[in-house]
C-alpha positions as CSV (number, residue, x, y, z in Angstrom):
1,X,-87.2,38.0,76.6
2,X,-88.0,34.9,74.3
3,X,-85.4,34.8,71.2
4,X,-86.2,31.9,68.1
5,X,-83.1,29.3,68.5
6,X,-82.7,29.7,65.0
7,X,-81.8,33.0,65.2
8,X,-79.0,32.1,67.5
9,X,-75.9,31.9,65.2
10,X,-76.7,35.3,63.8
11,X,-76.3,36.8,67.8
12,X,-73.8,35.3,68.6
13,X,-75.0,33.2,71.5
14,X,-73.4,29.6,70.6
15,X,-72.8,29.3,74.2
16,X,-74.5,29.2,77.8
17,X,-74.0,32.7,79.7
18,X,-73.2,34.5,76.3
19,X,-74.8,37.8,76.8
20,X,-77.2,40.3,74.5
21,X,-77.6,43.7,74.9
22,X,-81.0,45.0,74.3
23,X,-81.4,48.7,73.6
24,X,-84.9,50.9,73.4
25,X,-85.3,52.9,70.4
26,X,-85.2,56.8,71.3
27,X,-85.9,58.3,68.0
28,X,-87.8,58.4,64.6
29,X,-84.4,57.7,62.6
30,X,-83.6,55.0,65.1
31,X,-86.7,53.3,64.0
32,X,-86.7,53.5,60.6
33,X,-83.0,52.7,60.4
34,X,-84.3,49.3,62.4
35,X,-87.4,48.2,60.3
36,X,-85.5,48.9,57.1
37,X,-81.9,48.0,57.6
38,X,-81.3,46.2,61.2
39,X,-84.9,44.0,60.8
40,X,-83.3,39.9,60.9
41,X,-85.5,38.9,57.7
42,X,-83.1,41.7,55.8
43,X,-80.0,40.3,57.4
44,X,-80.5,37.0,56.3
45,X,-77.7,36.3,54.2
46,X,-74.1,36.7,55.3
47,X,-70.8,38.3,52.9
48,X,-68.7,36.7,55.0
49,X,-69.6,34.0,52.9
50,X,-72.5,34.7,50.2
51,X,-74.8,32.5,52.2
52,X,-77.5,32.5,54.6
53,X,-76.8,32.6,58.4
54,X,-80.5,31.6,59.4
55,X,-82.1,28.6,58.4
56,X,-84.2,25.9,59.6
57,X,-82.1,23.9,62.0
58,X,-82.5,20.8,64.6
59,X,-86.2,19.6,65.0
60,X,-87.9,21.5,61.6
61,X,-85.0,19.5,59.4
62,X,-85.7,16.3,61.1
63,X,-89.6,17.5,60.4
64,X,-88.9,18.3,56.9
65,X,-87.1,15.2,56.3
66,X,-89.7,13.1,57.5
67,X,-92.3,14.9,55.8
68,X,-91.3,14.8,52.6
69,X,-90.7,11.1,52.7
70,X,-92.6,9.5,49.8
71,X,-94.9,7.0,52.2
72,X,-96.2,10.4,53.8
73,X,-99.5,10.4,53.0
74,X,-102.4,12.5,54.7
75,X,-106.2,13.5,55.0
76,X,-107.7,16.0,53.7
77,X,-109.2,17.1,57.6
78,X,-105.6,16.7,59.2
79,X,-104.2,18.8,56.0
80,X,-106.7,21.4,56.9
81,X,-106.0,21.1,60.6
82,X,-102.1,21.8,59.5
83,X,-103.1,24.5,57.6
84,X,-105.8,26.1,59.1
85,X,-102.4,27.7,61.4
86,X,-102.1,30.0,59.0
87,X,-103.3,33.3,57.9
88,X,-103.5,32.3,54.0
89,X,-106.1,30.6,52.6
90,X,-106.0,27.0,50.6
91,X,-108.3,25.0,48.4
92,X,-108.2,21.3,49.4
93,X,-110.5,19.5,46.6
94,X,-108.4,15.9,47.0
95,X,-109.2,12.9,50.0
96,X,-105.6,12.8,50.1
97,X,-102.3,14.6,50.0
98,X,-98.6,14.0,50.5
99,X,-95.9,15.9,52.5
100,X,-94.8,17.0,48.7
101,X,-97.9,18.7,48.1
102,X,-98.5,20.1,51.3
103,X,-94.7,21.7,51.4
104,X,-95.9,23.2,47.5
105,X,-98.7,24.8,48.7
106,X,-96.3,26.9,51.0
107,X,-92.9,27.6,48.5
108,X,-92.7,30.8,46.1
109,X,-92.8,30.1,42.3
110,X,-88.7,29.0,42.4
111,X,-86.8,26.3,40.5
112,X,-84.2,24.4,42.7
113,X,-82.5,20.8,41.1
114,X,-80.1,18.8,42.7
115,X,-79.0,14.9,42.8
116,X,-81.2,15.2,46.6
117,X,-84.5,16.8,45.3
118,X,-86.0,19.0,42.7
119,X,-88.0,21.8,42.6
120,X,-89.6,23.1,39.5
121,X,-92.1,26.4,39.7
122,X,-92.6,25.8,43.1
123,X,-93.8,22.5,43.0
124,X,-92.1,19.9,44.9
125,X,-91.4,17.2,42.1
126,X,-89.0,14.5,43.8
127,X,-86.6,13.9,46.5
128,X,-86.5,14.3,50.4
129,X,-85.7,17.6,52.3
130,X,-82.5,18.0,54.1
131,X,-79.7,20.3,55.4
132,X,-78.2,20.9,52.3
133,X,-81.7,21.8,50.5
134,X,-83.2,23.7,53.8
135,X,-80.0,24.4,55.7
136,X,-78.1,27.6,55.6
137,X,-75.9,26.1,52.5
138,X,-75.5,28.5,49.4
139,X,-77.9,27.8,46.6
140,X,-80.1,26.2,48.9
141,X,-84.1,26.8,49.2
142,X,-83.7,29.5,51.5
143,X,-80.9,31.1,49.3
144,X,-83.2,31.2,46.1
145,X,-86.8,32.4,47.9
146,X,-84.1,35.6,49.2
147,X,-82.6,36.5,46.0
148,X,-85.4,35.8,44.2
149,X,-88.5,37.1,45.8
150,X,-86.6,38.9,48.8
151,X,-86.8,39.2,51.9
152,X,-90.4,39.2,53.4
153,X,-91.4,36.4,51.3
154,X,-88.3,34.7,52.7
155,X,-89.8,35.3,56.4
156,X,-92.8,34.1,55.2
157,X,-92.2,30.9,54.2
158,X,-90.0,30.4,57.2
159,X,-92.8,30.6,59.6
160,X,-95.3,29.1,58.0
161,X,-93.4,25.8,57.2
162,X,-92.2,25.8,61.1
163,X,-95.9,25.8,62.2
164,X,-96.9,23.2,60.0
165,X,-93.7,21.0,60.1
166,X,-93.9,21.3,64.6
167,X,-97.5,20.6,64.7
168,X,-96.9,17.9,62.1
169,X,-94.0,16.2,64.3
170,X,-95.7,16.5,67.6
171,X,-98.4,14.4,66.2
172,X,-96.2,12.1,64.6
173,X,-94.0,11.4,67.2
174,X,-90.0,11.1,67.4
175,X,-88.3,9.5,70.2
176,X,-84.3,7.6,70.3
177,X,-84.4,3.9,72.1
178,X,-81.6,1.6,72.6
179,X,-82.5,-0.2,69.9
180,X,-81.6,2.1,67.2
181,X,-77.7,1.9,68.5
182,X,-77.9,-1.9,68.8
183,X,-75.7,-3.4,65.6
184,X,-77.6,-6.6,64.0
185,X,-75.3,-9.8,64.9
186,X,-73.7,-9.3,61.3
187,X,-72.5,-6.4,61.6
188,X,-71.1,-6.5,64.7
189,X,-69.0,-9.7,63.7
190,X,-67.3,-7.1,60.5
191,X,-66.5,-4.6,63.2
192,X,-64.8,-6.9,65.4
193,X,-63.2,-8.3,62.3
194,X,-62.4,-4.8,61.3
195,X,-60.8,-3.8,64.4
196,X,-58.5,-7.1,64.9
197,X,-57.1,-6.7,61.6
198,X,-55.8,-3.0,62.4
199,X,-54.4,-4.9,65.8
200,X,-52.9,-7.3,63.4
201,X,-51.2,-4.8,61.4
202,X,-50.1,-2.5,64.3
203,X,-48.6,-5.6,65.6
204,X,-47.0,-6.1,62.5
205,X,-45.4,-2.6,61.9
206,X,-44.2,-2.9,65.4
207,X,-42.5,-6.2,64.7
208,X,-41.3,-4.2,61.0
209,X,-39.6,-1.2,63.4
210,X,-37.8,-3.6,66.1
211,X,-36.2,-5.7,63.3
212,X,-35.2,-2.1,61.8
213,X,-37.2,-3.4,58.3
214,X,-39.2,-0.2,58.5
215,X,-39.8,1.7,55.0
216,X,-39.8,5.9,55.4
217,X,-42.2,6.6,53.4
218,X,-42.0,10.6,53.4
219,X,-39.3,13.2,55.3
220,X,-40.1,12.9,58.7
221,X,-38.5,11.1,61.1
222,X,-38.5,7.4,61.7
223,X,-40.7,7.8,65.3
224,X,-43.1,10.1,63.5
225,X,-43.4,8.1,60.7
226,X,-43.9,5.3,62.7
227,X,-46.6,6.8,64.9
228,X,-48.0,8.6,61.6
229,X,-48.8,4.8,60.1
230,X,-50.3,3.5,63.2
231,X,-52.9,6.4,63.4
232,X,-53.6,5.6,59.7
233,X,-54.5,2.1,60.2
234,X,-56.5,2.9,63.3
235,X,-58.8,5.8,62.1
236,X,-59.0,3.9,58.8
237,X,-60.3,0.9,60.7
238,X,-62.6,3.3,62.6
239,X,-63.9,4.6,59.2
240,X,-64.4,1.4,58.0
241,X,-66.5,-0.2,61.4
242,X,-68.5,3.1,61.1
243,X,-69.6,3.0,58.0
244,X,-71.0,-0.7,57.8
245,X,-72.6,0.5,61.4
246,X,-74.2,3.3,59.4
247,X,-75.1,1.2,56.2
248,X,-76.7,-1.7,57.9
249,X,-79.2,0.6,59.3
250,X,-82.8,0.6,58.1
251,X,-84.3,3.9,56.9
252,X,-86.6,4.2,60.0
253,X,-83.9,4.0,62.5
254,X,-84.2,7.4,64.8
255,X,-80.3,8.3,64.5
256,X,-80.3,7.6,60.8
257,X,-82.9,10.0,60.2
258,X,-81.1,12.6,62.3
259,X,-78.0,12.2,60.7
260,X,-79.4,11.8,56.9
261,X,-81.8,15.0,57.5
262,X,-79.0,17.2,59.3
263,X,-80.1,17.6,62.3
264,X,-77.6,16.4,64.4
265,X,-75.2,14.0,64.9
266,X,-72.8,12.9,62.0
267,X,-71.3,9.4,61.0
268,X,-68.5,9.7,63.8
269,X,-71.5,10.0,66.0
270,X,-73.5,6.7,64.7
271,X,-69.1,4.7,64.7
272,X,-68.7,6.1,68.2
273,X,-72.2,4.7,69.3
274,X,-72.0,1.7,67.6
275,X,-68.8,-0.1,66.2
276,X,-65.7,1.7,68.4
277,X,-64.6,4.9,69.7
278,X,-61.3,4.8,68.2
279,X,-57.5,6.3,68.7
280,X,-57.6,9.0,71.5
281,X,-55.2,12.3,70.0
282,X,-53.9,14.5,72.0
283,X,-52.4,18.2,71.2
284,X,-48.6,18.1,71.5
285,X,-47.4,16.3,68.6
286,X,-44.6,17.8,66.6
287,X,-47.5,17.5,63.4
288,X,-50.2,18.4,65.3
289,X,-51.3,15.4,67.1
290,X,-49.9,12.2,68.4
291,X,-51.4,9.5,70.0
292,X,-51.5,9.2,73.5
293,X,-47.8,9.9,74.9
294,X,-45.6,8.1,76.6
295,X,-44.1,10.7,78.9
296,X,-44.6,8.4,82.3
297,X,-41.8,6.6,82.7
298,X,-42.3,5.2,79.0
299,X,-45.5,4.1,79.6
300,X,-49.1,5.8,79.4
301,X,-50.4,4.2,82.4
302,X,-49.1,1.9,85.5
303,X,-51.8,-0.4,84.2
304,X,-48.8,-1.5,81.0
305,X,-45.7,-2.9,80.8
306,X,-42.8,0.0,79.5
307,X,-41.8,0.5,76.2
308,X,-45.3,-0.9,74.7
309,X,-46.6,0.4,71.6
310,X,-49.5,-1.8,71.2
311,X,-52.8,0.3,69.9
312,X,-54.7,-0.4,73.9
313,X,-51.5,1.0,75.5
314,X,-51.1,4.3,73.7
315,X,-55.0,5.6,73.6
316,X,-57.2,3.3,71.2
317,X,-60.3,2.3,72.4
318,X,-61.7,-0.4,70.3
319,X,-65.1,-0.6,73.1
320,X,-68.3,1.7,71.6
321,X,-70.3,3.9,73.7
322,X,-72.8,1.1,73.6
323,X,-70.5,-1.5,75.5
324,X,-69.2,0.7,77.6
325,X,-65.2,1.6,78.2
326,X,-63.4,-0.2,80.6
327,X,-61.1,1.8,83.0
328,X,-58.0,2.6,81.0
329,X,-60.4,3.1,77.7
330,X,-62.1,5.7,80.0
331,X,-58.7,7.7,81.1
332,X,-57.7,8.3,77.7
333,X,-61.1,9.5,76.3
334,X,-61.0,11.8,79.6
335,X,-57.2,12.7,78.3
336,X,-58.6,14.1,75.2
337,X,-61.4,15.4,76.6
338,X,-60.0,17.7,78.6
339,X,-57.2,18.9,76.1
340,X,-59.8,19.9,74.1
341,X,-62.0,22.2,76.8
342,X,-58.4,23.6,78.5
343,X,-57.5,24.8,74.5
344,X,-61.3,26.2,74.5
345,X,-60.7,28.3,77.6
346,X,-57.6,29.4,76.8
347,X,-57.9,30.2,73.3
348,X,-61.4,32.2,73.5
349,X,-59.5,35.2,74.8
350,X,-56.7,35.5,72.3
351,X,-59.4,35.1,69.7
352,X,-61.8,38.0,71.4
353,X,-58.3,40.2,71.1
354,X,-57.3,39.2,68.1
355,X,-60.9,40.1,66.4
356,X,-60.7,43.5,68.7
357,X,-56.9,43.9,66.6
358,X,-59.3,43.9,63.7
359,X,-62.2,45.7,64.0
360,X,-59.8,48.5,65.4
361,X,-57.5,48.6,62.5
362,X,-60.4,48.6,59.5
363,X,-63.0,50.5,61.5
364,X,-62.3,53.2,59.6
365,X,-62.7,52.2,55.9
366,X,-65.6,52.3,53.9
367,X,-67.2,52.8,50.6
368,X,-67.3,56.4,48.9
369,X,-69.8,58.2,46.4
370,X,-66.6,57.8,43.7
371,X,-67.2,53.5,44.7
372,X,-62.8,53.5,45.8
373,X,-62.6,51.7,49.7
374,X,-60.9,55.0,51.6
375,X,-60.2,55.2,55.3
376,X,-60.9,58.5,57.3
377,X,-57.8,60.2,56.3
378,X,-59.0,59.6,53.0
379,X,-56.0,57.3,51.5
380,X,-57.2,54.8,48.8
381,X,-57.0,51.2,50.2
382,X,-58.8,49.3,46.9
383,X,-60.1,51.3,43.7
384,X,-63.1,49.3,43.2
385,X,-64.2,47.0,46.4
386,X,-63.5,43.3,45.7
387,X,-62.1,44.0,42.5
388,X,-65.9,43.7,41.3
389,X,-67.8,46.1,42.8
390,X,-70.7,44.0,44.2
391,X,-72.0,43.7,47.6
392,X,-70.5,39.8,49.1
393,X,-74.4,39.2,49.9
394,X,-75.8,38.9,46.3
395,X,-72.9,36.6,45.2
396,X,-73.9,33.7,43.7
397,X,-71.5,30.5,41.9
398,X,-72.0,30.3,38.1
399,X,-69.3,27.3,37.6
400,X,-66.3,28.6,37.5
401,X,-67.7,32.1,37.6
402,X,-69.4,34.0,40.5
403,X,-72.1,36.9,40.1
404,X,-74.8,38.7,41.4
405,X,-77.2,36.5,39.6
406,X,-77.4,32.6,38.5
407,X,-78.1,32.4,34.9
408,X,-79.3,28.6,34.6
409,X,-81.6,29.2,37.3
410,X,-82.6,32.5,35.5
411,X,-82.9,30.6,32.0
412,X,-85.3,27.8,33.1
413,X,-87.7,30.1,33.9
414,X,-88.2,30.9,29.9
415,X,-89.2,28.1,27.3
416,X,-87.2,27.1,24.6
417,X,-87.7,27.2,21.1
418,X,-86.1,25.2,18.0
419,X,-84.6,28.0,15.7
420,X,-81.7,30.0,17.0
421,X,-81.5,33.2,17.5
422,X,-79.5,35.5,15.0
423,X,-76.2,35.8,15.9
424,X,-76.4,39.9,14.8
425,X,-79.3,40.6,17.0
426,X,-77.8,39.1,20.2
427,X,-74.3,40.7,19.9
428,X,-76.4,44.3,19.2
429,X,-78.5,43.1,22.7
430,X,-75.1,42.2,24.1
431,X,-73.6,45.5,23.5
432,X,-76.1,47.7,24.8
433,X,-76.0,45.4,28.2
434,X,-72.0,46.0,28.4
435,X,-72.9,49.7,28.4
436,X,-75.4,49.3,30.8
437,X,-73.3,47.6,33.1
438,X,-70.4,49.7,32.6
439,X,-72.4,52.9,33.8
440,X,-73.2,51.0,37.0
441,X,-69.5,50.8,37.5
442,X,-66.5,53.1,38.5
443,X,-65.4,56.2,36.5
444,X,-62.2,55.0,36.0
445,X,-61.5,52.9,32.6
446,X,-58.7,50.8,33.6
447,X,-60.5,49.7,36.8
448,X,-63.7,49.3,35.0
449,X,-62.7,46.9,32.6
450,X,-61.0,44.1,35.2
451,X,-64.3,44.7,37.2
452,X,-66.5,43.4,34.5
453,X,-64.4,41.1,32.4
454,X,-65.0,37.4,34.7
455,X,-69.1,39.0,34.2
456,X,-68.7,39.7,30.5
457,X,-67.1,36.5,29.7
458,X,-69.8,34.3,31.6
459,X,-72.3,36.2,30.1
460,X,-70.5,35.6,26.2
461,X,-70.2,32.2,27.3
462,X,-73.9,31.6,28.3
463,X,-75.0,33.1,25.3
464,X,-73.5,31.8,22.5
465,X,-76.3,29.9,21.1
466,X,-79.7,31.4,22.2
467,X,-82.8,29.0,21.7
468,X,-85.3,31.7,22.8
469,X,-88.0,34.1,21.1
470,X,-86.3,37.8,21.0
471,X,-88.8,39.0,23.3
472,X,-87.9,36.5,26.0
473,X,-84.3,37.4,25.4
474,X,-84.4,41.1,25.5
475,X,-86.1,40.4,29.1
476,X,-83.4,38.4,30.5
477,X,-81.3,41.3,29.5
478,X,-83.4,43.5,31.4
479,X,-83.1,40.5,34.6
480,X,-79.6,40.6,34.4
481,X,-79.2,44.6,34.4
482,X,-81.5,44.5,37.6
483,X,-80.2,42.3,39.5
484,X,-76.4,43.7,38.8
485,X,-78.0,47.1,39.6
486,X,-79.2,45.8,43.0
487,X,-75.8,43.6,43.5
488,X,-73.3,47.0,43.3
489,X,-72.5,48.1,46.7
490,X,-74.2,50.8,48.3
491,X,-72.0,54.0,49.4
492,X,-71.1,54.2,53.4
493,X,-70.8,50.7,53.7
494,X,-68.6,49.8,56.1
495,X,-66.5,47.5,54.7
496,X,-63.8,47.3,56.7
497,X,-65.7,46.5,60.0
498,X,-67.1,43.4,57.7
499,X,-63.3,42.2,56.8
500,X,-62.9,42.5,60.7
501,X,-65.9,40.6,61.6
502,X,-65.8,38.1,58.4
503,X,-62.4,36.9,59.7
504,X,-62.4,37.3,63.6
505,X,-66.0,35.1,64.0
506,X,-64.4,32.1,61.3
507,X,-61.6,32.1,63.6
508,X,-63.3,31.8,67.0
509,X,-65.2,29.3,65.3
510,X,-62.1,27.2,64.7
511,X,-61.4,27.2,68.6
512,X,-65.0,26.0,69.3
513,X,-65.1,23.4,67.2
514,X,-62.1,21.7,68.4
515,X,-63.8,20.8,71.8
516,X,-66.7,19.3,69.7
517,X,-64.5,16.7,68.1
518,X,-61.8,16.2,71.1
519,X,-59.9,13.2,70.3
520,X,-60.3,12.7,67.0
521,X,-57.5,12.7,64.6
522,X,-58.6,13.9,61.7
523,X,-60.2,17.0,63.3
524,X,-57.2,17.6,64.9
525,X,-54.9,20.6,62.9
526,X,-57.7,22.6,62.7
527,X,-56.4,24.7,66.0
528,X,-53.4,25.3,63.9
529,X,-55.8,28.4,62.6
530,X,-55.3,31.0,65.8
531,X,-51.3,31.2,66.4
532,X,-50.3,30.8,62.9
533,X,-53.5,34.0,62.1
534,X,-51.4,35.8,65.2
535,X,-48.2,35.5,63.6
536,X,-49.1,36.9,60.3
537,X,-51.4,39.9,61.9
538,X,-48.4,40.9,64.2
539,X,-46.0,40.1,61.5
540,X,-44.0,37.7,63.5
541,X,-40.4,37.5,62.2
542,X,-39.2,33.7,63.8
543,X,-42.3,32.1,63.0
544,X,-42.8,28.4,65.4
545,X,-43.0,26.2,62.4
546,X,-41.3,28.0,59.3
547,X,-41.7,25.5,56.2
548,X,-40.9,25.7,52.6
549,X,-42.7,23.5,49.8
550,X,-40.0,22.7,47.4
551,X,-41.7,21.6,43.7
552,X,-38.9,19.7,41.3
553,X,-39.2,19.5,38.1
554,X,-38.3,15.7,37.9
555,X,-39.8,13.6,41.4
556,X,-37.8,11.4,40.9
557,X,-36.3,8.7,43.8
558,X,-32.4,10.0,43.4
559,X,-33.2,13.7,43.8
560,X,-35.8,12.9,46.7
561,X,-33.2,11.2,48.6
562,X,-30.5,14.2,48.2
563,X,-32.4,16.6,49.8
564,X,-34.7,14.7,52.1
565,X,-33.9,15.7,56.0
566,X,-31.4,13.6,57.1
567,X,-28.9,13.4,60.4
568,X,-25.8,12.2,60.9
569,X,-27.5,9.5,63.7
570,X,-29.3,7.7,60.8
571,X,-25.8,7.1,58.9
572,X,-24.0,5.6,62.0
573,X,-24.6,2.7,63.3
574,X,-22.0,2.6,66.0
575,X,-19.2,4.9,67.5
576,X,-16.3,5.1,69.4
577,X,-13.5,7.1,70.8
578,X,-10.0,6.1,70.4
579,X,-6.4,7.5,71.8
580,X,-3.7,7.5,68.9
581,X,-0.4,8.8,70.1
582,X,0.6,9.0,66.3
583,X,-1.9,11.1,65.0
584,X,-0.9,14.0,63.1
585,X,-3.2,16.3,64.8
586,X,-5.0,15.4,67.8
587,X,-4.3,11.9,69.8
588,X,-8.1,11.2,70.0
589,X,-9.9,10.1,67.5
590,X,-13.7,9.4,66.3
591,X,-14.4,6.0,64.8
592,X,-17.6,5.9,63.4
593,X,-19.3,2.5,61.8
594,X,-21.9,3.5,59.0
595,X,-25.0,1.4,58.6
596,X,-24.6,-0.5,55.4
597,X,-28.2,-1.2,55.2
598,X,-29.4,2.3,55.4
599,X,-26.4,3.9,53.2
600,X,-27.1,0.9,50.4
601,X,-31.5,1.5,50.4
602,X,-31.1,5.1,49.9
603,X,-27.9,4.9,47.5
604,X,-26.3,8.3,49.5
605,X,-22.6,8.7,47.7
């Protein structure tokens, strides 16, 4: 059975040997529960996260990209050979067209403006298509067409812009060479330059910690400091290689246009290729990743001298994927590599339990004809669902507000005039919308009124000088009462399998993201996520890392220094035990030297 690889994330079938069930419908109800609730166009967006979960992905972004570039420009004959895929006709009366116009002919009448591109009526004014615009991102392309003009036209447009965009690309052609991952001679002279500097200050803060000249600069301790700051400077040199790799660039270069269009690959991807791999992390850490240890004999590898704490002996590889990594370079990228697929392993099955936990514990709850959340026993878990009554799919930001509708979006649809409207007859429109709304919503008052007051005051807000003709306004009145209407969720929805599911697939998502991005710091605490979600599901009572933020009302250096952690070790500076017969209590004593230099920096009384 063929499925479309865009419809991948929304099975559940991220990885080889993931499994589907496929099951043949046996009834009437069966089939009409399928076409109209279970049909994928109708499950496009997710409220998990008020976003789509489908959307175009890998070669129809790259496609899209490319296409909408503004040197596109095409025949009339190979537009209609483009076209002519479809089941909808087209009038063609120019010699030529660009990717702009062609993508035009194809969108729904819907307004879409960002810095990227801009949309206006469904004309393609300016701008170049990406993830962000075409992607599953909220308030993107596909977001609009499906809250706008629903579903089917949704579906539509998907398939018809993936049979233009493939039959586009396979004539234009799209193949990576060696020389897109070849740095010009400049550039590679900044990365090299780049990368000895970091050596050079490594080499420094070494020199700073043996001479015992090292500053704290937070409450850890001095090692973890230490290591802390040498990670800094060496992912910061990474960043910094990696992004002149990435800027000197030209616009045509193959990975450029992957990575700029969203297709794959990110700028880690274009540093990694091209200017250095960079510090190799590991798991283990007491803050959630070091750099390579130095648990062999104080050493990493047989290959270095003990006690070395240069960048090469404790994991940084300053080769590229290009050069190539010489032998010790290669055993710590293995090191990281196979952290990162041994925590993949392991964790998938605590996550699979932990989301069975879930689902088990919420099955039960759901949405009532009276709009409370109630389990089977009937107990009341939430009055109103959400606190607003409205379905997570049809949420959409408003600023600081969220709804089941986007008012600017909405507005630019009507034209504006120069009077304003009277302030007496929008209130009186204003007030007969509130009790509109307010009939939608639950029976009980109290509940009723926190439900609707973030909606009423974005709606006040919005309005408080109308340019519009009253006709105009009284419709987008009417808009707003519809599409609340449509956003209020429906009785017998099972919410609580939705918590279960919302929560249990973000968290297996953590695990398998990890193994993407082995190795590299700043990636590195998201795998934090599945102990820390155990402990608070099974209540834990002696947590593994209990912590406690403590916020003063003056910051200042002589509180900071009272309460910062501190151990008698840092104090002394050398020790001894003595026998005096003398002594009043016990013969032996304890002579202990304090370190001047440390007592006198952090003024301890």
């Amino acid at each position: 059975m063929g499925l479309r690889y865009s419809l991948i994330p929304l099975k559940y079938l991220e990885k080889r040997g993931y499994q589907w069930n496929l099951h043949l419908v046996q009834s009437v109800q069966t089939m009409a529960e399928l076409k109209e609730l279970a049909v994928v166009h109708k499950q496009m967006v997710s409220p998990q996260s008020n976003r789509p979960v489908i959307g175009f992905i890998q070669d129809n972004l790259l496609g899209l990209y490319l296409f909408t570039r503004d040197d596109n420009v095409m025949s009339r004959e190979k537009v209609m050979n483009l076209l002519g895929t479809l089941d909808k006709p087209f009038k063609l009366s120019k010699k030529q067209y660009t990717g702009k116009e062609v993508l035009s002919m194809l969108l729904p009448k819907i307004n879409y403006k960002r810095t990227e591109a801009e949309i206006h009526n469904g004309i393609f004014k300016m701008g170049q298509a990406s993830k962000k615009m075409m992607g599953i991102a909220a308030g993107g392309v596909l977001h609009i067409i499906w809250n706008d003009c629903g579903p089917e036209e949704t579906r539509k447009f998907m398939n018809n812009v993936q049979k233009v965009i493939d039959l586009w690309l396979m004539g234009y052609g799209f193949s990576v060479g060696m020389s897109d991952a070849v740095p010009d001679p400049r550039t590679k002279a900044i990365i090299d330059q780049t990368i000895m500097k970091a050596e050079r200050d490594v080499a420094e803060l070494i020199q700073k910690s043996q001479n015992k000249v090292f500053s704290i600069q937070s409450d850890y301790e001095i090692v973890e400091n230490f290591e802390r700051n040498v990670a800094n400077i060496l992912n910061q040199a990474r960043d910094v290689a990696g992004s002149s790799a990435k800027n000197s660039l030209y616009a045509q270069n193959r990975i450029k246009c992957m990575v700029d269009s969203g297709s794959k690959g990110s700028a880690i991807n274009i540093s990694q290729i091209m200017a250095l791999v960079g510090q190799q992390s590991i798991q283990g850490g007491t803050i959630g990743g070091s750099r390579a240890g130095n648990d062999f004999q104080h050493r990493t590898l047989p290959y270095f001298t003990k006690y070395d704490d240069s960048p090469e002996a404790r994991g940084f590889i300053r080769n590229s994927y290009l050069t190539g990594l010489n032998p010790q370079e290669f055993f710590f990228h293995m090191i990281s590599g196979r952290s990162g697929m041994i925590d993949t392993s392991v964790k998938t099955s605590s996550t699979g339990y932990l989301q069975r936990k879930l689902i088990k514990s919420m099955e039960d709850i759901k949405i009532h004809y009276d709009q409370t959340v109630r389990n089977s026993t009937g107990h009341i878990v939430q009055f109103v669902y959400g606190g607003d009554n409205i379905d997570g799919c049809y949420i959409e930001p408003n600023g600081k507000y969220k709804a089941p509708f986007n008012l600017n979006r909405m507005l630019q649809e009507f034209p504006k005039t120069k009077e304003e409207l009277p302030l007496k007859f929008v209130q009186s429109e204003l007030d007969k919308l509130f009790k509109k709304l307010e009939q939608c919503c639950s029976v009980l008052y109290c509940v009723r009124e926190n439900a609707l007051k973030h909606l009423k005051d974005l709606i006040r807000e919005t309005f408080e000088h109308v340019y519009m003709s009253e006709k105009n306004f009284q419709k987008v009145m009417k808009m707003i009462y519809e599409k609340y209407e449509r956003g209020v969720i429906q009785p017998s929805e099972m919410v609580g399998l939705i918590s279960g599911q919302s929560i249990g697939e973000k968290n297996t998502q953590l695990t398998l993201n990890t193994f993407h991005s082995a190795g590299i710091n700043s990636k590195l605490n998201v795998n934090q996520g599945v102990p820390r979600l155990e402990e608070i599901i099974s209540v834990t009572k002696n947590t593994k890392a209990p912590s406690q933020k403590i916020y003063l009302k003056d910051p200042s250096p002589k509180y900071i220094s009272q309460i910062e952690h501190l151990t008698f070790d840092y104090l002394v500076k050398n020790y001894r035990i003595l026998y005096e017969s003398e002594s009043n209590f016990s013969p032996w004593c304890l002579e202990l030297e304090l370190d001047e230099y440390y007592y006198l920096q952090n003024k301890y009384k």
